[in-house]
C-alpha positions as CSV (number, residue, x, y, z in Angstrom):
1,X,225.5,85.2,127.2
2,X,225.4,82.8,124.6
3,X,221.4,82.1,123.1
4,X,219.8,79.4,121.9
5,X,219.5,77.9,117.6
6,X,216.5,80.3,116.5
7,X,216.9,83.4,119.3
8,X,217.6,86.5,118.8
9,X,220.0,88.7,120.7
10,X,218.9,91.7,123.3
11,X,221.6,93.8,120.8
12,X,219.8,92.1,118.2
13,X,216.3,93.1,118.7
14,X,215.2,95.6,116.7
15,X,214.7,98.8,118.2
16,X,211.3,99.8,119.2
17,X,210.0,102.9,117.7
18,X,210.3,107.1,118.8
19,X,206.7,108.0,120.6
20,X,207.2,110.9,117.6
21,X,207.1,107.8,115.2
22,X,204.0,106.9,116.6
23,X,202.8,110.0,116.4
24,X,203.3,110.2,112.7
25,X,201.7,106.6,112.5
26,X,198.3,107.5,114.6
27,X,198.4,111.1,112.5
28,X,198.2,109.2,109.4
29,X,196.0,106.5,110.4
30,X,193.2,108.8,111.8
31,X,193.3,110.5,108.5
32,X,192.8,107.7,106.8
33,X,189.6,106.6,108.5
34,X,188.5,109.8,108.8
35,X,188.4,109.1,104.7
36,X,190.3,112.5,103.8
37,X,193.1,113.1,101.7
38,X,196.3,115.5,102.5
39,X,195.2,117.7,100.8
40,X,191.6,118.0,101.8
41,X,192.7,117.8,105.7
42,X,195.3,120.7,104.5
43,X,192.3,122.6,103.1
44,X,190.6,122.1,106.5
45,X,193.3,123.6,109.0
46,X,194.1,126.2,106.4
47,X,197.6,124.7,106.0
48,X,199.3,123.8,102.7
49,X,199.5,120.0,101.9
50,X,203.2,119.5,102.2
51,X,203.0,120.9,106.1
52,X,200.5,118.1,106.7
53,X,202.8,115.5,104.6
54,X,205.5,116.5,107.1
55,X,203.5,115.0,110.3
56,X,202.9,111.6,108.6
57,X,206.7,111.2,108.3
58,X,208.6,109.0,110.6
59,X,212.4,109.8,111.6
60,X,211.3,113.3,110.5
61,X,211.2,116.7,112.6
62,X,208.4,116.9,115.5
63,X,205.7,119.1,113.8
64,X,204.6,121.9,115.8
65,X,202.1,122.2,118.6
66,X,199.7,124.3,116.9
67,X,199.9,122.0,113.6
68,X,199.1,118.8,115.6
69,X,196.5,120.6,117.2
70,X,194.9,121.4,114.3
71,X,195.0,118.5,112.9
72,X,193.8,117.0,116.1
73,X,190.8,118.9,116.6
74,X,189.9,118.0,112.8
75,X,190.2,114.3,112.8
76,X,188.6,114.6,116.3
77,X,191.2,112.6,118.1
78,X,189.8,114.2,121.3
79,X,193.4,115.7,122.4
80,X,195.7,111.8,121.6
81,X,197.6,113.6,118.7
82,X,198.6,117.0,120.9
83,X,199.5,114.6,124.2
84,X,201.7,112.1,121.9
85,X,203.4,115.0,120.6
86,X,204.0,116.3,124.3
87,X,205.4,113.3,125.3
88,X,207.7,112.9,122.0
89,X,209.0,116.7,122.7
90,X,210.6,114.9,126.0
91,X,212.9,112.7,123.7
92,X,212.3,109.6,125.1
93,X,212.0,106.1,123.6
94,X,208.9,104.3,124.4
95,X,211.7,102.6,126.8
96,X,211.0,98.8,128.2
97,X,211.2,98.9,132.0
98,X,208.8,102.0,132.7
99,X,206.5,100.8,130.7
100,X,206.6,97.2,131.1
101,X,205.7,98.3,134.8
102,X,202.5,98.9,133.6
103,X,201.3,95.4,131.6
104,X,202.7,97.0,128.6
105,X,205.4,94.9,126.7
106,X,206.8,96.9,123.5
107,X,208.4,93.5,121.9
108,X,205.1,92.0,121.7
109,X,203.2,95.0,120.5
110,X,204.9,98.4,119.4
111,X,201.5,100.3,119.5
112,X,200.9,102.6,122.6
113,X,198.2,102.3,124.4
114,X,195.5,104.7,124.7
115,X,195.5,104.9,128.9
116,X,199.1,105.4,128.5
117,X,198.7,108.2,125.9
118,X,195.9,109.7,128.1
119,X,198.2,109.5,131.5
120,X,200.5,111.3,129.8
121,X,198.1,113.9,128.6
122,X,196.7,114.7,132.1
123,X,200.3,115.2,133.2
124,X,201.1,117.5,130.4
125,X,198.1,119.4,131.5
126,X,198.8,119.0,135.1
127,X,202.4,120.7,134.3
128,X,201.1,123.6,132.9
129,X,198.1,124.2,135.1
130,X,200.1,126.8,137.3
131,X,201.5,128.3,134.0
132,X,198.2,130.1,133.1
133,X,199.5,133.4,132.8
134,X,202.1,131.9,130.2
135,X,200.0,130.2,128.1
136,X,197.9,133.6,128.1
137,X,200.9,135.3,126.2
138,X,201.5,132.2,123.8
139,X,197.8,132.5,123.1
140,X,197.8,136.1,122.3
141,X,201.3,135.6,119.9
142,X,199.8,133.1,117.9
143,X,196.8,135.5,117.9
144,X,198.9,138.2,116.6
145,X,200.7,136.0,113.7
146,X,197.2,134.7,112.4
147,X,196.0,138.5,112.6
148,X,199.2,139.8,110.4
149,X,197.7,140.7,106.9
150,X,198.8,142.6,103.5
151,X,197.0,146.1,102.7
152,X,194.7,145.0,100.8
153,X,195.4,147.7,98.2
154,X,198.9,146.4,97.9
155,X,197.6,143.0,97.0
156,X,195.0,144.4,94.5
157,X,197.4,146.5,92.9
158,X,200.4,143.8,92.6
159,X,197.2,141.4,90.6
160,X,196.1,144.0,88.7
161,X,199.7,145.4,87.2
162,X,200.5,141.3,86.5
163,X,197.1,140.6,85.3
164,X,197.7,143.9,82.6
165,X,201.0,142.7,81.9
166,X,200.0,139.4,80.5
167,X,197.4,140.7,78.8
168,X,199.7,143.5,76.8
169,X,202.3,141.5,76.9
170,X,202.9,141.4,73.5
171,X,202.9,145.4,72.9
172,X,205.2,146.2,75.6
173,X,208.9,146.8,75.8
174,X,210.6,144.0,77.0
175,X,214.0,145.0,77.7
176,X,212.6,146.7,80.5
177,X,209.7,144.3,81.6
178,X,212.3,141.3,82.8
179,X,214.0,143.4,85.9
180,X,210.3,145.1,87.1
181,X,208.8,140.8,87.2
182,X,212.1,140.3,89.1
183,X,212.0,142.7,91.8
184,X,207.9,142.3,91.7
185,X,209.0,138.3,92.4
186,X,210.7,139.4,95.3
187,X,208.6,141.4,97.3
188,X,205.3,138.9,96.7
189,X,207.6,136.2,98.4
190,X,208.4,138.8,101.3
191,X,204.7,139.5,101.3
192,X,203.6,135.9,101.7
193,X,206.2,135.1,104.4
194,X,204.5,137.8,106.5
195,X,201.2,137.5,105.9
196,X,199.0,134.8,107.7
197,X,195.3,135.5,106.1
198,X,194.0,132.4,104.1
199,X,192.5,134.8,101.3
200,X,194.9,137.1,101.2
201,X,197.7,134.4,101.0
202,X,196.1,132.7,98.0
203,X,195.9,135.7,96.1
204,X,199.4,136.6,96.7
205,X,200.4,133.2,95.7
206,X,198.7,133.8,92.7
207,X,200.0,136.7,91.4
208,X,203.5,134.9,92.6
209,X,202.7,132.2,90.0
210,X,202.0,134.5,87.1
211,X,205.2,136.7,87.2
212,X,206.8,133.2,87.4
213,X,205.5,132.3,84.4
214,X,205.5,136.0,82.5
215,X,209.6,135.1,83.5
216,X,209.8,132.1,82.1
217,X,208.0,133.2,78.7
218,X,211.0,135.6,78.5
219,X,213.4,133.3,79.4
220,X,212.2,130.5,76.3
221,X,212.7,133.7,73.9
222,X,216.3,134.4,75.4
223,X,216.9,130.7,74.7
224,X,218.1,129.9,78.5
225,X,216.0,126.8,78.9
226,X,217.3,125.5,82.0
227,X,215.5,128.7,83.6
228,X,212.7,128.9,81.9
229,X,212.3,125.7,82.8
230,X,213.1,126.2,86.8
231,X,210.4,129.4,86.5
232,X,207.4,127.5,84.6
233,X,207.7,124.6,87.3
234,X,207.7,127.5,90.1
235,X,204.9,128.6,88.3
236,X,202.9,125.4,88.7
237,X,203.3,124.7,92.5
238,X,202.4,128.1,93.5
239,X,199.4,127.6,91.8
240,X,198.5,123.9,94.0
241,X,199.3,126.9,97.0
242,X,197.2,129.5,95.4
243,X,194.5,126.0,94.7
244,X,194.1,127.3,91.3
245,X,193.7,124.6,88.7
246,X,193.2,127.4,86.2
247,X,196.5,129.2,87.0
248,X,198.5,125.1,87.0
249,X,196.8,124.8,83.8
250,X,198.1,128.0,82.8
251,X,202.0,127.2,84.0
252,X,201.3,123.4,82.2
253,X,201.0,125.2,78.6
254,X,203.9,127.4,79.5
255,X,206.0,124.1,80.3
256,X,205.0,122.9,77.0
257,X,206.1,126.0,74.8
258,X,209.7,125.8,76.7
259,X,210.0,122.4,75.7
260,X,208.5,123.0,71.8
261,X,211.2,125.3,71.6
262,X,214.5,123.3,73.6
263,X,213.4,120.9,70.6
264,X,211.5,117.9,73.1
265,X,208.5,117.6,71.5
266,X,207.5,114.4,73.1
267,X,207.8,116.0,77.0
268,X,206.2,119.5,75.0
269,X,203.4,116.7,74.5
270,X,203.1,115.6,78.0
271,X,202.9,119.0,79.3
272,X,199.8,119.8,77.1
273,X,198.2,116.8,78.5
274,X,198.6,117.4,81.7
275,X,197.8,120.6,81.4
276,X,194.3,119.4,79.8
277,X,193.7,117.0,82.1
278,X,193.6,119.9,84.7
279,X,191.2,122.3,83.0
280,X,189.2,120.0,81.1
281,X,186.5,122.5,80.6
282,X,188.6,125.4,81.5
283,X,189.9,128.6,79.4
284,X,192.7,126.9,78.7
285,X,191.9,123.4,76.7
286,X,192.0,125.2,73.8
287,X,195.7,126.8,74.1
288,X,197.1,123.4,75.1
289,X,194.9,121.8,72.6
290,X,196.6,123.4,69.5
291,X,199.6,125.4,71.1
292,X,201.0,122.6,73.0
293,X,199.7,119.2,71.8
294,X,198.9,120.1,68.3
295,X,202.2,121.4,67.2
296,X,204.4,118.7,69.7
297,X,202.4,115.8,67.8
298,X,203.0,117.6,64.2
299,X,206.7,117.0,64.9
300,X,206.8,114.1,66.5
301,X,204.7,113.2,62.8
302,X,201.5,112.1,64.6
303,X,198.8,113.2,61.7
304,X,195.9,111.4,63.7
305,X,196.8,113.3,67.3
306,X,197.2,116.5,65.2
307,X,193.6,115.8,63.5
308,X,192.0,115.0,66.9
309,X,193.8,117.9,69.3
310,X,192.5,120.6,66.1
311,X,189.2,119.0,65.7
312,X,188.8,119.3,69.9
313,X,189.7,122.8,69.8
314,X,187.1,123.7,67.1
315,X,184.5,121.5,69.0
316,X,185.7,123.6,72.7
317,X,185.0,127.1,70.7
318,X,181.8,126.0,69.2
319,X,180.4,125.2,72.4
320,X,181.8,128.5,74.4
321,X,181.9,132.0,73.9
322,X,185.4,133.0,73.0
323,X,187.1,136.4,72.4
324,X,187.3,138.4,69.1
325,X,190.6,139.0,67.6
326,X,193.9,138.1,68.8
327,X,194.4,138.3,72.8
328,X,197.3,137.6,74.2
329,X,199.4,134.5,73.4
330,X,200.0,133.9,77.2
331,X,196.9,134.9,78.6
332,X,194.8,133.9,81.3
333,X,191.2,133.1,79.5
334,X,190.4,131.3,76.1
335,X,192.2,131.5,72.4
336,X,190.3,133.2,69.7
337,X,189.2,131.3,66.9
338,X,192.1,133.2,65.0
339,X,194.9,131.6,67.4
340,X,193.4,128.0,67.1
341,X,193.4,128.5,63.2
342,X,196.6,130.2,63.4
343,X,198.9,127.1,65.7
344,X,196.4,124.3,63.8
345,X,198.2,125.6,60.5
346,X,201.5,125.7,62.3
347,X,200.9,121.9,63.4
348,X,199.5,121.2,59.9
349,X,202.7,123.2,58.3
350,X,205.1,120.4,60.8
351,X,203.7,117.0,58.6
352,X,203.6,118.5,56.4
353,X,199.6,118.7,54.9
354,X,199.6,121.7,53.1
355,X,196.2,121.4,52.0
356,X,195.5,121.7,56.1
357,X,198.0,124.2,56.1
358,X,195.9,126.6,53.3
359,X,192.2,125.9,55.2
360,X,193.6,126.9,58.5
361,X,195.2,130.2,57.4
362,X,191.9,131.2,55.2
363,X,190.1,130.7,58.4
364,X,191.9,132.9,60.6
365,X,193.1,135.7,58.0
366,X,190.3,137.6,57.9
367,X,190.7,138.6,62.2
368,X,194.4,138.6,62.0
369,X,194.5,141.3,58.7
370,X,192.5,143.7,61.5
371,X,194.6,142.7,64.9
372,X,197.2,145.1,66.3
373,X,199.0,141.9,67.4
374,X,202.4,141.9,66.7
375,X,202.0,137.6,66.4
376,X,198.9,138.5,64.0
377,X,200.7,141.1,61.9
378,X,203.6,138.5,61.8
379,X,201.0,135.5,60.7
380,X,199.8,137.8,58.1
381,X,202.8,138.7,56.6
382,X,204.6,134.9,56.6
383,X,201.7,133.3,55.6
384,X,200.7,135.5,52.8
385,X,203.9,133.8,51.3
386,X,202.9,130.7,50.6
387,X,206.0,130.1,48.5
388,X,208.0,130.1,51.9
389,X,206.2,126.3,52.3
390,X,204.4,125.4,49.8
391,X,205.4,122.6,47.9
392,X,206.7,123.7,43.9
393,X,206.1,120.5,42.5
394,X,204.3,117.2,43.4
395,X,205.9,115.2,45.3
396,X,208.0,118.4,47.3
397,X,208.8,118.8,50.6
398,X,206.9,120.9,52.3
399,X,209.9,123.4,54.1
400,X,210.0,123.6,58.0
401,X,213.2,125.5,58.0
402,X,214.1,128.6,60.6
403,X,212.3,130.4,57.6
404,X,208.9,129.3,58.1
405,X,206.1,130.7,60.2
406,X,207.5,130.5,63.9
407,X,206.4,133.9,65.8
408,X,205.7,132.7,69.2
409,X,209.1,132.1,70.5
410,X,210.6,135.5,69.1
411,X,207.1,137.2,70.8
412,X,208.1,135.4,74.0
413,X,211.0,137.8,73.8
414,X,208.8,140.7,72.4
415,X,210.6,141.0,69.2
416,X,209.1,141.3,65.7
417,X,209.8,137.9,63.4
418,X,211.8,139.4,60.8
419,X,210.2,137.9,57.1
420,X,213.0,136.6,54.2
């Protein structure tokens, strides 16, 4: 049948949407007003973020029935979520005729309303009301999943070998250390797939994120970037699982070392940044102060942004207590004064101000002459040369060749920087 200037067709008219669309819809709205984000309801049903990003999508999977009820019982949508979501599991389109039965007319409104919704929870309950014994068993199996937990001594001891190995990292053999992170990789991820306590999954997600990281450190020294890089940004997401901003942080200034070193100084910068933004009063700031932004910004020939990130890093230790010596150049708490001394020269050596270059290395010789470090011993020993970059003769270049004082790339590796 022909229609009329301005009509539109029945095979026209656009399709009304799934009841599971709706769901997704009313899922996101009640969030919404209930004035949470994702990932504060997330925090609230003990789910990760993405799981509830999942229900707000339309033309997506149906989320599960213990999901929506979660949610449902946390937005308090007094049981509208779990019955739309029984009704969408059906399959059917909220169709024209049965509903226009019933005063409701989808062309002229698309929203379902809530005595339709409610019906079709009463049924859904009425269904199952003979079912009791059923349910029982589903009860007790979800019972059981949410009860599956790690030894706890497993977990303790998997933190504590990572935790040790950042913190020696620099003293230990690293041919060896590579295959152990691998296999230790592997068995957290078989760990967190079975295991369904909260605390127990964060700290396993955790320690996930730092033998990430410990393998992309190695991977930078090996010169594979593309990896390093894949491991640094699995580094970072398990810590938004683990809800770690120290442990993102941490990943954020391992980002920016890959990137120092694959030469792309600018994204190297953005890294820091990020990374600061993240821990602004953390144990990191100062490492992505002076390791990352520092030395990015004294390539990229930005003396102002070196001037500031240095002068922040001296202001951050000044105000805190921070460790003696030289820890660890990936580790988990604050730089030494040494190490911000140490990368300021480094940043200084890039412009290069070598009068900055001199004041920095007076100020952290005196710790690194009594470190054990390997990257202090190598400091010591290139920078007691000034002729390797200091200019001969006014006016000189200051040399930032493969030959100047670069330790932290061949330490990522564990090997010794060998001196001209």
């Amino acid at each position: 049948m022909s229609t009329g200037a301005g009509e539109i067709s029945t095979t026209e008219r656009e399709v009304p949407p799934t009841v599971a669309d709706q769901l997704a819809r009313e899922d996101k709205r009640l969030r919404i007003n209930a004035g949470s984000s994702q990932r504060e309801l997330a925090a609230m049903i003990c789910y990760s973020r993405q799981y509830v990003s999942m229900t707000e999508w339309e033309d997506a999977v149906l989320p599960s029935q213990p999901l929506i009820a979660a949610i449902d019982d946390a937005l308090g949508a007094q049981g509208r979520l779990i019955a739309l979501r029984a009704w969408a599991q059906t399959g059917r389109r909220t169709g024209y005729a049965l509903e226009a039965a019933k005063g409701w007319h989808p062309e002229e409104n698309w929203e379902i309303p809530d005595s339709i919704v409610l019906e079709k929870h009463r049924q859904a309950v009425s269904d199952r009301s003979d079912e009791s014994s059923e349910d029982l068993v589903d009860v007790l199996g979800r019972i059981h999943k949410l009860s599956r937990t790690t030894d706890p001594e497993i977990v303790r001891q998997l933190r504590s070998r990572t935790r040790t190995v950042i913190e020696e990292y620099e003293t230990l053999d690293h041919t060896e250390l590579a295959p152990g992170l691998i296999r230790q990789r592997v068995l957290v991820d078989k760990l967190i797939d079975e295991c369904n306590h909260p605390q127990q999954r964060r700290e396993l997600f955790e320690t996930a994120g730092h033998t990430a990281g410990l393998l992309g450190y190695i991977a930078v020294g090996q010169g594979n970037f593309s990896l390093a890089r894949a491991y640094c940004l699995e580094s970072f997401q398990l810590g938004e699982h683990a809800v770690d901003c120290n442990l993102q942080a941490w990943a954020c200034g391992l980002q920016s070392f890959c990137e120092y070193y694959a030469g792309n100084y600018e994204s190297g910068l953005q890294y820091a940044r990020k990374g600061i933004t993240l821990d602004r009063s953390g144990p990191q700031r100062a490492r992505l102060l002076v390791n990352g932004a520092a030395r990015a910004m004294g390539k990229l020939g930005e003396i102002d942004g070196v001037r500031r990130a240095v002068d922040d890093a001296y202001d951050l230790m000044s105000r805190n207590n921070v460790p003696i010596g030289v820890p660890s150049s990936v580790t988990l708490g604050s730089y030494s004064a040494a190490q911000v001394s140490g990368n300021a020269a480094t940043a200084y050596l890039s412009l290069p101000i070598t009068d900055e270059v001199e004041r920095h290395v007076k100020l952290a010789a005196p710790e690194m002459n009594t470190t054990s470090s390997p990257w202090g011993s190598t400091f010591v020993r290139t920078h007691n040369r000034p002729a390797e970059w200091r200019p001969q003769r006014r006016g000189a270049q200051c040399r930032t060749s493969p030959r100047s004082p670069e330790p932290s790339r061949n330490l990522a590796l564990g090997n010794s920087v060998r001196v001209p």
